[in-house]
LUMDO-380082 format. One line per 10 residues: number of its first residue (from 1); their letters; for each residue x, y, z of C-alpha. Coordinates in pm, 1 decimal. Layout:
// LUMDO-380082
NUM	a	X/Y/Z ~ ...
//
This chain:
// LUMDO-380082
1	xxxxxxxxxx	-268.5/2186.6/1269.4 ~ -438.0/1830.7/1254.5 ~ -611.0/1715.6/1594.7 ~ -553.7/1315.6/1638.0 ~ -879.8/1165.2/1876.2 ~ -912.4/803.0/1886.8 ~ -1225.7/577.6/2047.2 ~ -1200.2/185.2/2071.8 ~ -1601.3/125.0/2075.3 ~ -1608.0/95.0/1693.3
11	xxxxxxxxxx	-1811.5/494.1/1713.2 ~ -1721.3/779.4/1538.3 ~ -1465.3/944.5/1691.7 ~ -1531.5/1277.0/1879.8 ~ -1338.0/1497.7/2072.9 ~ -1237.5/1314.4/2342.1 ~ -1127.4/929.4/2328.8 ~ -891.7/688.3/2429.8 ~ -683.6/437.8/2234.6 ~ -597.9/61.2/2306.2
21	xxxxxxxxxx	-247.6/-4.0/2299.8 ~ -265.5/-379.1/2350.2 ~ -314.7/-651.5/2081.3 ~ -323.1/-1036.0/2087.3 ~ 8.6/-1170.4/2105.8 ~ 39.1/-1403.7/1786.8 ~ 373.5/-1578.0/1623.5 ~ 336.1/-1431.4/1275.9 ~ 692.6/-1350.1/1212.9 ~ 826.7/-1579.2/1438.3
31	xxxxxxxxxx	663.2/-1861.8/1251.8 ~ 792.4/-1675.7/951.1 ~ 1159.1/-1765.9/1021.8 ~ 1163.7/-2035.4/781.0 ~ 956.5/-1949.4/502.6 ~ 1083.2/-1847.4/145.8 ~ 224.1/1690.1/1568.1 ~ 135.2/1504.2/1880.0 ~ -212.8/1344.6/1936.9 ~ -455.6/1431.4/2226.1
41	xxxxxxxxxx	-613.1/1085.1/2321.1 ~ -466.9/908.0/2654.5 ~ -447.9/555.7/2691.0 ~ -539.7/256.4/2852.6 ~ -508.5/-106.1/2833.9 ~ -805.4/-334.2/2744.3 ~ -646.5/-690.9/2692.4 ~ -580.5/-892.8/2934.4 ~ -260.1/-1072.8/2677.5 ~ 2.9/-831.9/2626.1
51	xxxxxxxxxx	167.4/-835.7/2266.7 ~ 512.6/-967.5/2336.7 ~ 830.5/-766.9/2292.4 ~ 945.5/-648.0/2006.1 ~ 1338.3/-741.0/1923.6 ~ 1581.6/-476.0/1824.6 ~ 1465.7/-409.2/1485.6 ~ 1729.2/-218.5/1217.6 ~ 1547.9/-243.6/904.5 ~ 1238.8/-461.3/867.6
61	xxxxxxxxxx	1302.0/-482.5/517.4 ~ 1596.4/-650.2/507.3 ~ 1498.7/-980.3/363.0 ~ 1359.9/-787.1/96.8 ~ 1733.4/-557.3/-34.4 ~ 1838.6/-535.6/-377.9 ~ 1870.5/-897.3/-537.8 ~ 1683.4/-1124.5/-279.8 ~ 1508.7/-1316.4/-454.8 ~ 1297.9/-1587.2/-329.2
71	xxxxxxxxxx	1254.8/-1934.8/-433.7 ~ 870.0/-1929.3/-519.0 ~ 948.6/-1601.9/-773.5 ~ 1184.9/-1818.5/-1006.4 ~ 1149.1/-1855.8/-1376.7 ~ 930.3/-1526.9/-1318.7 ~ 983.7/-1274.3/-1618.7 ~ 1095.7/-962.8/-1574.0 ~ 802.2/-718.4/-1618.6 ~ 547.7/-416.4/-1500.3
81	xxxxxxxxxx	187.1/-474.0/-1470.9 ~ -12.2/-182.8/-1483.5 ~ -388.8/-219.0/-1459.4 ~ -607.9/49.3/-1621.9 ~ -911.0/96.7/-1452.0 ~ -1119.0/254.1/-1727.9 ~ -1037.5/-21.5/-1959.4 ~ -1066.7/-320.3/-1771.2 ~ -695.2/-476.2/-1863.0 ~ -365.6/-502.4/-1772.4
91	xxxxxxxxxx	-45.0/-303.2/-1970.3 ~ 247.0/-557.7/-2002.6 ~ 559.1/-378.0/-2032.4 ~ 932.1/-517.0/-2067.1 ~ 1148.4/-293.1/-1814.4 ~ 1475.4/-402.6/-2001.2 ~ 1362.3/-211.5/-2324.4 ~ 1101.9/21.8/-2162.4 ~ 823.1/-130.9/-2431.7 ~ 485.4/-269.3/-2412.5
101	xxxxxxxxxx	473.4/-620.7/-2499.8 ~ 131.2/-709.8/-2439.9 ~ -252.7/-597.9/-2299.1 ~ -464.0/-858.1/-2086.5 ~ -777.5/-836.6/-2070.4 ~ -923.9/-877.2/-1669.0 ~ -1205.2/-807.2/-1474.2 ~ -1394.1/-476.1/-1367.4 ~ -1231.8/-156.7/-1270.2 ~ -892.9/-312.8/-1220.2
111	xxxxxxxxxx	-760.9/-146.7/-927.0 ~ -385.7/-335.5/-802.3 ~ -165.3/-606.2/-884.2 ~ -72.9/-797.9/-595.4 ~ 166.2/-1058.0/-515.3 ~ 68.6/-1387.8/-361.2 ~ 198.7/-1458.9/24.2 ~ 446.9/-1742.5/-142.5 ~ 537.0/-1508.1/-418.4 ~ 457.5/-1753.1/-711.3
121	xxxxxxxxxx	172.6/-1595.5/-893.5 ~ 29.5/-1188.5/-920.6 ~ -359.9/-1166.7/-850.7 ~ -545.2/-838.1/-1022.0 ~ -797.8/-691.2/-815.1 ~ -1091.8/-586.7/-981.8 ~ -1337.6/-424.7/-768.5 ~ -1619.8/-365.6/-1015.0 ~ -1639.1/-11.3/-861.6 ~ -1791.7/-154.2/-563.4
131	xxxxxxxxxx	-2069.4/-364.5/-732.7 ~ -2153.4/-729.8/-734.7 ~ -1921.0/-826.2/-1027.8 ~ -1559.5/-789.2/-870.9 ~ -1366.4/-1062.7/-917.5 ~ -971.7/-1158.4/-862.7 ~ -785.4/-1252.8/-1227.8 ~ -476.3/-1462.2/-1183.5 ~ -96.7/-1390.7/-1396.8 ~ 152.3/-1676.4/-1405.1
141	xxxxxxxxxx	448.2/-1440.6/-1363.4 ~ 657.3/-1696.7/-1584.7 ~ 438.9/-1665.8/-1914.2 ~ 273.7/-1281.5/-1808.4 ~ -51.6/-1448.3/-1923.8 ~ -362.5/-1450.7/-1721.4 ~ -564.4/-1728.1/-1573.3 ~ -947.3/-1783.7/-1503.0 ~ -1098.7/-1515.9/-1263.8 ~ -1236.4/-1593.1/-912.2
151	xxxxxxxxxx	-1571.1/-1410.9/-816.5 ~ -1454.8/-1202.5/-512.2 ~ -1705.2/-938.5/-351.7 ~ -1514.8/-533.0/-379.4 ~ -1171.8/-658.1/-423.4 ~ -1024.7/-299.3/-436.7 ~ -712.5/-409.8/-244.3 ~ -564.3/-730.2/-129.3 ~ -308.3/-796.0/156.6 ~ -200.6/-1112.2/338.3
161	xxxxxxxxxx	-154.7/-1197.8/704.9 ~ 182.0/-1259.0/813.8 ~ 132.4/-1629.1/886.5 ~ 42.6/-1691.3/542.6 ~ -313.1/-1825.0/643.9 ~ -520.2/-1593.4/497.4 ~ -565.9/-1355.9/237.3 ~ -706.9/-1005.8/289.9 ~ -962.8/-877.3/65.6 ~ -1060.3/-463.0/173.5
171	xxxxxxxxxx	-1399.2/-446.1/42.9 ~ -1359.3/-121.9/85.5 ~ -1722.4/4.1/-80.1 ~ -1870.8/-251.4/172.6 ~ -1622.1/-105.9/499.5 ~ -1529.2/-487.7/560.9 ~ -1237.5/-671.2/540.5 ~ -1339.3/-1039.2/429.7 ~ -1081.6/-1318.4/536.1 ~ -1031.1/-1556.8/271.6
181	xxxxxxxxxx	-780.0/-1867.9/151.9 ~ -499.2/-1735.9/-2.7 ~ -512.7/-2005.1/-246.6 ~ -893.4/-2056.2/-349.9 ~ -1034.6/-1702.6/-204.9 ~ -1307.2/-1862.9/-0.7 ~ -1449.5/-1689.4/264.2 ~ -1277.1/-1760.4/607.3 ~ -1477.3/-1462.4/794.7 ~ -1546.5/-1103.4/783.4
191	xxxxxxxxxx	-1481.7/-838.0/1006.4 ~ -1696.1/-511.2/1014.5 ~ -1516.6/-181.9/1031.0 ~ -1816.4/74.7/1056.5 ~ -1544.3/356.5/1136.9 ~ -1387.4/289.6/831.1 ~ -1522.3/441.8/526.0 ~ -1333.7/425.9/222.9 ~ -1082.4/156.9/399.1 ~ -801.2/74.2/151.4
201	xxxxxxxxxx	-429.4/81.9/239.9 ~ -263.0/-127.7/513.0 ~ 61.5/-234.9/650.0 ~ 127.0/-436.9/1003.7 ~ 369.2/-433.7/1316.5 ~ 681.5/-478.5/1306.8 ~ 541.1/-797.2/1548.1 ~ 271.8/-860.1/1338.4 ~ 61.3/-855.1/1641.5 ~ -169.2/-574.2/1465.0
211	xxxxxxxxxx	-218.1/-368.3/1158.8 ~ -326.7/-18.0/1064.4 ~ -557.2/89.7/772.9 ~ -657.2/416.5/607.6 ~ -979.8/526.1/605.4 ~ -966.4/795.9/312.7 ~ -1329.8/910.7/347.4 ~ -1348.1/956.9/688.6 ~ -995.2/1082.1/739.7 ~ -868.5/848.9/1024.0
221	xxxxxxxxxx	-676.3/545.9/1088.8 ~ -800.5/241.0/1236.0 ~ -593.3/-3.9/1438.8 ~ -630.4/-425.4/1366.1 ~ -643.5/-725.3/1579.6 ~ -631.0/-954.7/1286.7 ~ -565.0/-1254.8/1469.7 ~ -856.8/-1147.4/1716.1 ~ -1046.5/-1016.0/1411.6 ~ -1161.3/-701.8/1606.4
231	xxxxxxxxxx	-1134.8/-323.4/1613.7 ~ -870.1/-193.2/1858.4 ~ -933.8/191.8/1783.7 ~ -1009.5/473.3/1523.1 ~ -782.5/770.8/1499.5 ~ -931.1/1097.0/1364.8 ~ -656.4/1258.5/1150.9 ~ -800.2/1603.0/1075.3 ~ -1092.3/1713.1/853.1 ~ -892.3/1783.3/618.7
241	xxxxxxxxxx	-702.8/1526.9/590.2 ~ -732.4/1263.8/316.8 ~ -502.7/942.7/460.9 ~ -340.1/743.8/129.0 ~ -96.1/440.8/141.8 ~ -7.3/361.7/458.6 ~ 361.8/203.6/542.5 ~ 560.5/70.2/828.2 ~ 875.7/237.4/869.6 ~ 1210.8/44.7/770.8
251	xxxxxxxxxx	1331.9/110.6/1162.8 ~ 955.1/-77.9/1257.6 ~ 862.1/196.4/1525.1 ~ 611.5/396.5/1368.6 ~ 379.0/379.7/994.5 ~ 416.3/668.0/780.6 ~ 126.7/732.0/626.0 ~ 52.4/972.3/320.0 ~ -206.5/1266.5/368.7 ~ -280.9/1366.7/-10.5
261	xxxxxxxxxx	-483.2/1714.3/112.5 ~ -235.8/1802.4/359.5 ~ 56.9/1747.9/143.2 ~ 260.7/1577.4/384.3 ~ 350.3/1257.9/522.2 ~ 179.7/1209.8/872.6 ~ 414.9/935.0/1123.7 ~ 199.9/774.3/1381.1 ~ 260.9/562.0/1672.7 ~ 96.4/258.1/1618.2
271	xxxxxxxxxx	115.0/156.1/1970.8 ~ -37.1/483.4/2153.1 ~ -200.9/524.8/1804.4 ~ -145.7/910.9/1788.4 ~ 38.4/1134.7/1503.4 ~ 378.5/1221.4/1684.9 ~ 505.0/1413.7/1336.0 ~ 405.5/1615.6/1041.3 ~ 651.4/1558.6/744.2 ~ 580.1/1848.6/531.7
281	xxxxxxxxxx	639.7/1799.4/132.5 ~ 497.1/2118.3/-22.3 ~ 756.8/2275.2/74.4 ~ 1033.8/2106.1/-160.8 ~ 778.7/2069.0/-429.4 ~ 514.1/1748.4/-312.9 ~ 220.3/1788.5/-422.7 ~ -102.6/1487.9/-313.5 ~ 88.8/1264.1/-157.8 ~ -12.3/893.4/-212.1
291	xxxxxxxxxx	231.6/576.1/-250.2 ~ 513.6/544.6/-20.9 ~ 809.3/272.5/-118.2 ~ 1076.5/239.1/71.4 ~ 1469.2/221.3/-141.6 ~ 1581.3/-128.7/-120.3 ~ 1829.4/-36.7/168.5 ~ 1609.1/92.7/392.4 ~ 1698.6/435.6/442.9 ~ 1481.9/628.3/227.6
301	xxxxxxxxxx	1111.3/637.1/133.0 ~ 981.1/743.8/-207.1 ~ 668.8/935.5/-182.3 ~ 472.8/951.8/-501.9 ~ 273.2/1290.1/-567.9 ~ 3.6/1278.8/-789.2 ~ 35.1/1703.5/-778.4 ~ -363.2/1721.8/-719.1 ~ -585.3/1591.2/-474.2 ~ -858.3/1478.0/-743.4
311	xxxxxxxxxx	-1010.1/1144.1/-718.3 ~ -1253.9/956.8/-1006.6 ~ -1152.9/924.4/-1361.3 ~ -1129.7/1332.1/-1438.5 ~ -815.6/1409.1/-1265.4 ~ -600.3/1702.0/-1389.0 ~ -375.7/1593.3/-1649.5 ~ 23.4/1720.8/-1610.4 ~ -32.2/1825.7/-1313.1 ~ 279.3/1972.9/-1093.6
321	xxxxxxxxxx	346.9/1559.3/-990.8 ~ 674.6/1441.3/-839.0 ~ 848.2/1221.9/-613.1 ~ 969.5/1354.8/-249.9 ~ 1257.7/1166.0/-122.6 ~ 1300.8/1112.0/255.3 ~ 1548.4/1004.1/495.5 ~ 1414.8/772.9/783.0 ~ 1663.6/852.3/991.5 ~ 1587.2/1183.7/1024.3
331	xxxxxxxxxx	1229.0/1244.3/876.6 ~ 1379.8/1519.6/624.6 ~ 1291.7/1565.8/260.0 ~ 1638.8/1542.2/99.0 ~ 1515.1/1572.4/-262.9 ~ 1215.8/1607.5/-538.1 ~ 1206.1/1464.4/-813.0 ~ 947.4/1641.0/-1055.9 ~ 782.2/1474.2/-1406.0 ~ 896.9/1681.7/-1648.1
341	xxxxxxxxxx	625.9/1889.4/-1830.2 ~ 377.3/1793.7/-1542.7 ~ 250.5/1399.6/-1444.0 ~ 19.4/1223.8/-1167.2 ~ 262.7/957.0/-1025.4 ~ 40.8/729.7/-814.0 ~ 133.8/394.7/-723.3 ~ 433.3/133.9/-817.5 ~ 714.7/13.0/-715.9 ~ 1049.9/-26.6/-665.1
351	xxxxxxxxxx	1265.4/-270.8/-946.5 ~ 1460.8/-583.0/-740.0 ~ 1821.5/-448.1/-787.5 ~ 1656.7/-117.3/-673.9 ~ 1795.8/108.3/-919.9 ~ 1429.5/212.4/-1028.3 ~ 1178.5/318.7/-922.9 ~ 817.3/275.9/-1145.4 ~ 505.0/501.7/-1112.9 ~ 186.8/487.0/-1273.4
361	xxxxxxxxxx	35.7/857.0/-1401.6 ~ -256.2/808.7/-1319.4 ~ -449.6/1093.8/-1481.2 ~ -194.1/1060.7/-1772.9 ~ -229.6/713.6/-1897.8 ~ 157.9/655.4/-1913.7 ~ 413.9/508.7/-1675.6 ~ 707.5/661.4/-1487.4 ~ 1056.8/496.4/-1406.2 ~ 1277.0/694.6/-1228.1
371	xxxxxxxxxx	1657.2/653.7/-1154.1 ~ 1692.0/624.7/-803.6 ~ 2057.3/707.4/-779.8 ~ 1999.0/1009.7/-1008.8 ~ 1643.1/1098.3/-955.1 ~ 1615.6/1145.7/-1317.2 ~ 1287.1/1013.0/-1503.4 ~ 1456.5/748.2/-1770.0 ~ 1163.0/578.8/-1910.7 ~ 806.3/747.7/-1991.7
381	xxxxxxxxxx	569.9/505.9/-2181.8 ~ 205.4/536.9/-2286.2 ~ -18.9/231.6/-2206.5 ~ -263.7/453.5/-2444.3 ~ -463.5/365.2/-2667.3 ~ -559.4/62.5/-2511.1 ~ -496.3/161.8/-2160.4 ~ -662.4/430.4/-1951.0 ~ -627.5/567.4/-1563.0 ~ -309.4/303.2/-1485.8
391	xxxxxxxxxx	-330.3/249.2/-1107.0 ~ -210.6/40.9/-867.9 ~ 125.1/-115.0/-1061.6 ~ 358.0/-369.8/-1004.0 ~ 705.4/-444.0/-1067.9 ~ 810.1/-820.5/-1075.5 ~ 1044.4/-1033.0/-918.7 ~ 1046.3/-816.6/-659.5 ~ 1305.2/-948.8/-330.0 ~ 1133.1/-1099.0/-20.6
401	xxxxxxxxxx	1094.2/-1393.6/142.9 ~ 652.1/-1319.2/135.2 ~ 434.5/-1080.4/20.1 ~ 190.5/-880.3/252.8 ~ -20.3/-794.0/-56.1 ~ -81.6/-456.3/-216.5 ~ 165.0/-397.5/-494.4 ~ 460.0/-563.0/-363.6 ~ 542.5/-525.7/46.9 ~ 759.2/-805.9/90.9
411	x	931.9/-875.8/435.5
//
């Protein structure tokens, strides 16, 4: 049974804490309108401006269903980028015909492909493994060619705030999040997260007011004032827990986020910041659970499961790797949908008409698309020999009216 403890002094977290359920109140998504197992911490406030209420929310995704395409994603070709982190480029491949049609060259250790805020162009991160030659390589979504590289300090993910003022660069070797222009990538500010080792996936509020981040060596969550650019809290999952992506659900009241040790899916109150459920996906077959996508409608998530818990470039290959389907509206594993002959399915994305659903393997060097009506794997395709350990992938046009980074959350 994991034990949730949360402190808000930026420490460690020990056995006993308390979590801070208040966050600046900002207009993020209102200023949006217009653009194309229980815990055991208590709580108590510590701002003195409560975030303000949050509407009735049904599906936070619905600006993003099947065929919603913005303006700033037109003329766009319809691809999958896959960037291969051993090999320092990027697999073009044609979803219509399930081929490759072409290998860029980017920086090092290419880690995800990430939509801009205004959906117009894809940026590559390439965190160099953490050293001091990461750099962010640009792809004009309309040609699938890349642009000149920016010099950017541990890129290994990049997300977006929800006002569209600043991109989020997780530095994630460095346990900083550096605040940049979402346009040139110069530094705006940095923000510190000591209690955040390995920091890498994120999502926000259904407000905006906040956001949550994994911390996958130090197995906890920690909870954002962007705006405020401070540390609300740290939740301790569990020793042995090893927190993946990280998602807010479609209904906007809790983040699911994916525990690859404890095979599960963890849902946590962002508010209280406590674990109020254990979604458990061994049992129907999940195996290292690490992306979570939600369908297009918003009433399922896809859980990728790489089917080992190995991280580095030695994982297991054809491993027992699947995809757990759940329902949101109850929390239940309705289905599994297994690689056949064994796969690592790691991170992707879900095509705009949402009828598939696209996986890297990452200890496999090939690349899943699954039928999402069907849950039958239609497409299998090697990005080998000149592609090795695909990661973070992404499928484009996706629907949206702005990206919040990683490899596609639109709103």
């Amino acid at each position: 049974m994991l034990r949730s403890k949360v402190r808000t002094d930026g420490a460690i977290p020990r056995r006993t804490g308390s979590a801070v359920l208040a966050g600046l109140a900002v207009m993020a998504i209102v200023g949006l309108a217009g653009c194309g197992g229980s815990g055991t911490s208590s709580a108590t406030s510590s701002s003195t401006t409560a975030a303000p209420a949050n509407p009735a929310v049904t599906n936070v995704y619905e600006k993003a269903g099947a065929g919603m395409l913005a303006p700033g994603t037109a003329g766009a070709l319809e691809r999958v980028y896959v960037p291969n982190h051993s090999t320092n480029n990027v697999t073009v491949i044609d979803p219509a015909t399930m081929k490759v049609v072409g290998v860029e060259p980017v920086g090092l250790s290419p880690q995800h492909v990430v939509p801009s805020y205004d959906m117009t162009k894809l940026w590559v991160a390439n965190n160099a493994d953490g050293t001091t030659k990461g750099s962010l390589t640009p792809i004009d979504p309309k040609t699938g060619k890349t642009g000149d590289p920016i010099d950017v300090d541990d890129p290994y993910n990049l997300y977006f705030t929800p006002d569209g003022k600043s991109a989020i660069v997780v530095a994630e070797a460095r346990k900083r999040l550096d605040f940049r222009d979402p346009q040139t990538m110069a530094v705006q500010s940095s923000l510190e997260v000591p209690t955040c080792p390995g920091i890498n996936h994120m999502d926000y509020s259904a407000d905006g007011s906040y956001l949550l981040a994994t911390c996958e060596d130090a197995h906890s969550i920690v909870k954002i004032d962007w705006a405020g650019r401070k540390v609300l809290g740290t939740l301790d999952l569990g020793a042995d827990a090893m927190p993946q992506d990280l998602r807010l659900s479609p209904t906007g009241k809790e983040f699911y986020v994916g525990d690859m040790m404890g095979n599960q899916l963890l849902v946590i109150d962002g508010g209280s910041l406590s674990i109020t459920k254990h979604i458990d996906l061994a049992a129907t077959g999940g195996l290292g659970a690490h992306g979570i996508y939600p369908s297009r409608d918003g009433t399922k998530l896809y859980v990728a499961n790489r089917g080992s818990a190995t991280r580095g470039a030695s994982g297991p290959r054809h491993s027992k790797g699947s995809v757990s389907v759940v329902d949101v509206r109850t929390d239940e594993v309705v289905a599994n949908w297994p690689v056949p002959d064994g796969g690592s399915p790691d991170m992707g994305g879900v095509s705009a008409d949402g009828s598939r659903l696209w996986l890297s393997g990452r200890w496999d060097d090939e690349v899943y698309a699954f039928d999402t009506a069907t849950g039958k794997l239609v497409g299998r395709i090697s990005v080998a020999p000149d592609g090795k350990e695909p990661h973070g992938l992404c499928v484009w046009p996706q629907p949206g009216r702005y990206s919040l980074g990683h490899t596609g959350n639109t709103r």
